[in-house]
Backbone as CSV, one residue per row, in Angstrom:
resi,resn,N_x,N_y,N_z,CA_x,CA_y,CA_z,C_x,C_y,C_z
1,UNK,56.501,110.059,111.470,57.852,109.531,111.473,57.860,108.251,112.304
2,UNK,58.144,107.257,111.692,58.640,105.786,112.802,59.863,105.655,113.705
3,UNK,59.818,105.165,114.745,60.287,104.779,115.470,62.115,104.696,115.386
4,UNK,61.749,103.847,114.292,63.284,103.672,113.750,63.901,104.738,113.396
5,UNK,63.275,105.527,112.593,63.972,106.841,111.769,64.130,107.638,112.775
6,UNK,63.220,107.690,114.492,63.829,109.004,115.242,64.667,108.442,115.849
7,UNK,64.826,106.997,115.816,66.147,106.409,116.648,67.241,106.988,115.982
8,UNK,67.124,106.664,114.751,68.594,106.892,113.395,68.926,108.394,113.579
9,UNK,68.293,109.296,113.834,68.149,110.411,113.943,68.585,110.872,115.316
10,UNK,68.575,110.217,116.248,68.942,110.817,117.216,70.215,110.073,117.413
11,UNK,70.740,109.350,116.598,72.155,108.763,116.679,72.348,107.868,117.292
12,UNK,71.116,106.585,117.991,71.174,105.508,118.222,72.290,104.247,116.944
13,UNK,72.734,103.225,117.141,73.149,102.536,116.111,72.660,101.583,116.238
14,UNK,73.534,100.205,115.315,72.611,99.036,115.303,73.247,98.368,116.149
15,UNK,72.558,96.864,116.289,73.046,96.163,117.691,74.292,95.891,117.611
16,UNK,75.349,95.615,118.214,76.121,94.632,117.677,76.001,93.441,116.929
17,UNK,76.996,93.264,116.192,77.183,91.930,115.503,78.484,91.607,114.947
18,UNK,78.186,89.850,115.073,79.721,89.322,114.417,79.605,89.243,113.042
19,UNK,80.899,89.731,112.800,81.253,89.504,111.259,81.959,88.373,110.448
20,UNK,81.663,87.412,109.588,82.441,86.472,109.374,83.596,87.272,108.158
21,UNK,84.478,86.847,108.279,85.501,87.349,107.750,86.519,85.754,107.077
22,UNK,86.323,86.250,104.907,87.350,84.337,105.081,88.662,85.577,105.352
23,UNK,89.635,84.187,105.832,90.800,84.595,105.558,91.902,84.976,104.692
24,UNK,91.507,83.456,103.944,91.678,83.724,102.305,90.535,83.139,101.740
25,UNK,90.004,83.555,100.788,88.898,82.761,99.801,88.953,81.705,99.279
26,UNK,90.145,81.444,98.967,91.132,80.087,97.752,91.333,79.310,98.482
27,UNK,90.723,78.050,98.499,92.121,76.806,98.958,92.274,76.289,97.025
28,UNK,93.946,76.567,97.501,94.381,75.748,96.078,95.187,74.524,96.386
29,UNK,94.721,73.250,96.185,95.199,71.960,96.879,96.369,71.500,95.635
30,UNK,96.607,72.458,94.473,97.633,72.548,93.244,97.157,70.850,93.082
31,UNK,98.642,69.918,92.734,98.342,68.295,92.079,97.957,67.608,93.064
32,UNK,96.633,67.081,92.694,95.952,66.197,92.948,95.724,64.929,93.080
33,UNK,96.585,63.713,93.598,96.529,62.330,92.245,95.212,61.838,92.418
34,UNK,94.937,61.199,91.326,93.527,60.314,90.685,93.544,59.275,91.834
35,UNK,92.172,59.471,92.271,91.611,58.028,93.377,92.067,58.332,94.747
36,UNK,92.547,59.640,94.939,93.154,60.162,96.350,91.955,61.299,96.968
37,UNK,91.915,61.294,98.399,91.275,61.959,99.098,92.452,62.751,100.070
38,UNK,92.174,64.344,100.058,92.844,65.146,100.407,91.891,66.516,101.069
39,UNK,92.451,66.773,102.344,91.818,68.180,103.053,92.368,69.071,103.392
40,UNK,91.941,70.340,103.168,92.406,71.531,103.725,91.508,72.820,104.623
41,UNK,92.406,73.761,105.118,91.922,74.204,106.185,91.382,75.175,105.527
42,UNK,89.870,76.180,105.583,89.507,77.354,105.455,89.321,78.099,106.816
43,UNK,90.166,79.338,106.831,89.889,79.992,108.145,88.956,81.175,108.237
44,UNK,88.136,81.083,109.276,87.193,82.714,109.115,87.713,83.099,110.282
45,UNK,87.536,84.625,110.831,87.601,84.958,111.400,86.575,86.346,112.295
46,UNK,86.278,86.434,113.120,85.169,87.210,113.593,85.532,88.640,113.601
47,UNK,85.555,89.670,112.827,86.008,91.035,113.029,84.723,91.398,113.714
48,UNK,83.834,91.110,114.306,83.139,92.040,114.497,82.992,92.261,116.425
49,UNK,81.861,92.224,117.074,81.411,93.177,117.830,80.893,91.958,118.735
50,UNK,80.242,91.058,118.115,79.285,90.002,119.097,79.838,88.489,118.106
51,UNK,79.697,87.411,119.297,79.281,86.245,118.751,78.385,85.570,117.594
52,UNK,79.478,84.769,116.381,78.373,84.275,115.449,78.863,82.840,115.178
53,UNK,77.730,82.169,114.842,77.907,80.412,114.887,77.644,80.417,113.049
54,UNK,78.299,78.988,112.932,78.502,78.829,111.330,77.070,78.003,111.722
55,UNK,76.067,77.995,110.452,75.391,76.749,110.196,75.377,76.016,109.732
56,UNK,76.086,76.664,108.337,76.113,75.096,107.054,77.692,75.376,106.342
57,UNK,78.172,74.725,105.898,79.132,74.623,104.912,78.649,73.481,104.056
58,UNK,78.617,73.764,102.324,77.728,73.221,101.552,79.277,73.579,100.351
59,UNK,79.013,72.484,99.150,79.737,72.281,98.285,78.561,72.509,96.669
60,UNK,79.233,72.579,96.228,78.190,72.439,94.555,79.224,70.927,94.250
61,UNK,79.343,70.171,94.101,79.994,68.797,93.941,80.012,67.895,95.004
62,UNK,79.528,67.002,94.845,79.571,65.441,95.991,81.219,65.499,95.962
63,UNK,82.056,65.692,95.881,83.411,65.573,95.105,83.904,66.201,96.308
64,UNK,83.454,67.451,97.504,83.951,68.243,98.220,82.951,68.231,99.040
65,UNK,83.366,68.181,100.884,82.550,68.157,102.292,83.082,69.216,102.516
66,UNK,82.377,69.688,103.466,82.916,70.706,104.315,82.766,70.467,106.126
67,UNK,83.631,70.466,106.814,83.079,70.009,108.220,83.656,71.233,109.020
68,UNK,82.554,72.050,109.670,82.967,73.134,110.463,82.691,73.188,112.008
69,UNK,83.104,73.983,112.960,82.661,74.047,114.499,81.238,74.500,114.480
70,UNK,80.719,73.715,115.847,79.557,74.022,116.021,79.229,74.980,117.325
71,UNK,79.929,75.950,117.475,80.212,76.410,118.734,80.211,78.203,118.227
72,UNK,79.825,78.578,119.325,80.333,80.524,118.632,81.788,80.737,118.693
73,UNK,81.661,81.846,117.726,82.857,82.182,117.309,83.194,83.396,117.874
74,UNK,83.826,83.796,118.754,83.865,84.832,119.481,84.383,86.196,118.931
75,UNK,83.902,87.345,119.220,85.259,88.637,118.025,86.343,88.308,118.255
76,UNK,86.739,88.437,117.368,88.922,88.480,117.257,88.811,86.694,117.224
77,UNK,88.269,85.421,117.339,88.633,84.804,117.365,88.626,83.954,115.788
78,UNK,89.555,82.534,115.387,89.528,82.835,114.418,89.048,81.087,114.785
79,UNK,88.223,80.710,113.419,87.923,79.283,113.454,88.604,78.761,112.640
80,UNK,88.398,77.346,111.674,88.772,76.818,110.873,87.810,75.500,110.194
81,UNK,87.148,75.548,109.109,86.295,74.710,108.147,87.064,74.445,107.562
82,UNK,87.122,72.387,107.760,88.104,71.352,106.777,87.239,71.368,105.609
83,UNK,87.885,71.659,104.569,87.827,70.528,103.352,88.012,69.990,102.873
84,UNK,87.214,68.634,102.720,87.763,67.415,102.069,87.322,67.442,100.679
85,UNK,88.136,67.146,99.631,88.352,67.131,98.147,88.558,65.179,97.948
86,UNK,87.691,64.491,97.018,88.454,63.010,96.890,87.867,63.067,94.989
87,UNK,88.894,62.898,94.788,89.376,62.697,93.376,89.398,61.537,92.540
88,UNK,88.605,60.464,93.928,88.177,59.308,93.305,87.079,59.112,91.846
89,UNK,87.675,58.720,91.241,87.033,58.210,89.772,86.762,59.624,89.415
90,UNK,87.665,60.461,89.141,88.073,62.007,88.779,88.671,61.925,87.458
91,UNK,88.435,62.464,86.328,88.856,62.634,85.309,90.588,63.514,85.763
92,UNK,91.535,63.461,85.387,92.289,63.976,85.488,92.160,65.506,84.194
93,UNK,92.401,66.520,85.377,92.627,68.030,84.902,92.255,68.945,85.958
94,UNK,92.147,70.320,85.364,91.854,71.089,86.632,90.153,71.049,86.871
95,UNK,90.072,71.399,88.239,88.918,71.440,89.154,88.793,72.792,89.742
96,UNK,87.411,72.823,89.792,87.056,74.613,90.525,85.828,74.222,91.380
97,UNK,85.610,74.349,92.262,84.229,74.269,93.098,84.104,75.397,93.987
98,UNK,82.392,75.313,93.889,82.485,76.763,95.257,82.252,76.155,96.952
99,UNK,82.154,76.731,97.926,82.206,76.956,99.252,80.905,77.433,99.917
100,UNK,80.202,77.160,100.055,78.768,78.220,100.431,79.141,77.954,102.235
101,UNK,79.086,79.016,102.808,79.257,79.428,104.196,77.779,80.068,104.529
102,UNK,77.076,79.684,105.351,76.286,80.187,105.630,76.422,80.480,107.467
103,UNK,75.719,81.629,107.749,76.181,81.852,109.634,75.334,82.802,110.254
104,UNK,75.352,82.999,111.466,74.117,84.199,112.161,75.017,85.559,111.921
105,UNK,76.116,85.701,111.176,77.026,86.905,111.381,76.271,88.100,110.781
106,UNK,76.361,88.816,110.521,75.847,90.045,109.914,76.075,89.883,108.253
107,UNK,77.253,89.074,107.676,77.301,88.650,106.768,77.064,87.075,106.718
108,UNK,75.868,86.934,106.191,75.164,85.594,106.617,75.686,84.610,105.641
109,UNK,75.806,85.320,104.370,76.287,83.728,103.377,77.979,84.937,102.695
110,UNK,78.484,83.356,102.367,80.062,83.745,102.166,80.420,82.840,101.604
111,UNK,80.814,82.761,100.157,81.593,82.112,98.609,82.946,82.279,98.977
112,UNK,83.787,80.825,99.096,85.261,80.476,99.334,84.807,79.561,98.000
113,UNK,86.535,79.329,96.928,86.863,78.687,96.214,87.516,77.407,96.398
114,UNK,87.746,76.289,96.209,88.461,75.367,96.053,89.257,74.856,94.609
115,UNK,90.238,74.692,94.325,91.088,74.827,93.356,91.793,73.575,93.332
116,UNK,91.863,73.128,92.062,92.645,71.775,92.431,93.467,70.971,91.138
117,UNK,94.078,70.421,90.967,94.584,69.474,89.287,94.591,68.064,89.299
118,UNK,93.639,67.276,89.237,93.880,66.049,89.443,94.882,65.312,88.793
119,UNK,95.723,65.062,88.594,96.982,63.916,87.720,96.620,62.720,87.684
């Protein structure tokens, strides 16, 4: 028997850890106008147990940044990752992009939406 399994067995648990938590998944930035740059807030929040730091916020489109804290995120505390959306030389209609969150939390990567209508 290993180590681990007589730990699990004798009712040891796992370490602590922070949990990233989105707040909401969606930013919907609704009308958009053509050739405009516009940002909004994504909030996470730490449900868990210990400190976790964001590393990356990443877009699938040059079209959307993401700029987040570089600092831990304490339990119960809540952060906030801007996104910037620019609609410059944007076909006018609707827009969908994803969010990639990546972090030391126990839930390491995390898919937020961005939603949008350019006019």
């Amino acid at each position: 028997m290993s180590v681990v399994s007589i730990l699990l067995l004798c009712g040891a648990t796992k370490p602590e850890s922070g949990i990233l938590h989105l707040v909401n998944d969606t930013i919907d930035l609704g009308d958009v106008p053509q050739n405009s740059v516009v940002s909004a807030p994504l909030q996470v929040t730490n449900t868990g147990s210990a400190p976790f730091v964001i590393t990356s916020v990443r877009t699938n489109c040059s079209c959307s940044v993401g700029s987040y804290p570089h600092e831990e995120i304490a339990p119960g505390d809540t952060a906030e990752i801007i996104i910037k959306f620019s609609a410059r030389d944007r076909r006018p209609g609707r827009v969908h992009k994803y969010i990639y969150i990546r972090s030391t939390s126990s839930v390491p990567r995390s898919v937020a939406f961005l939603k949008a209508n350019v006019k």
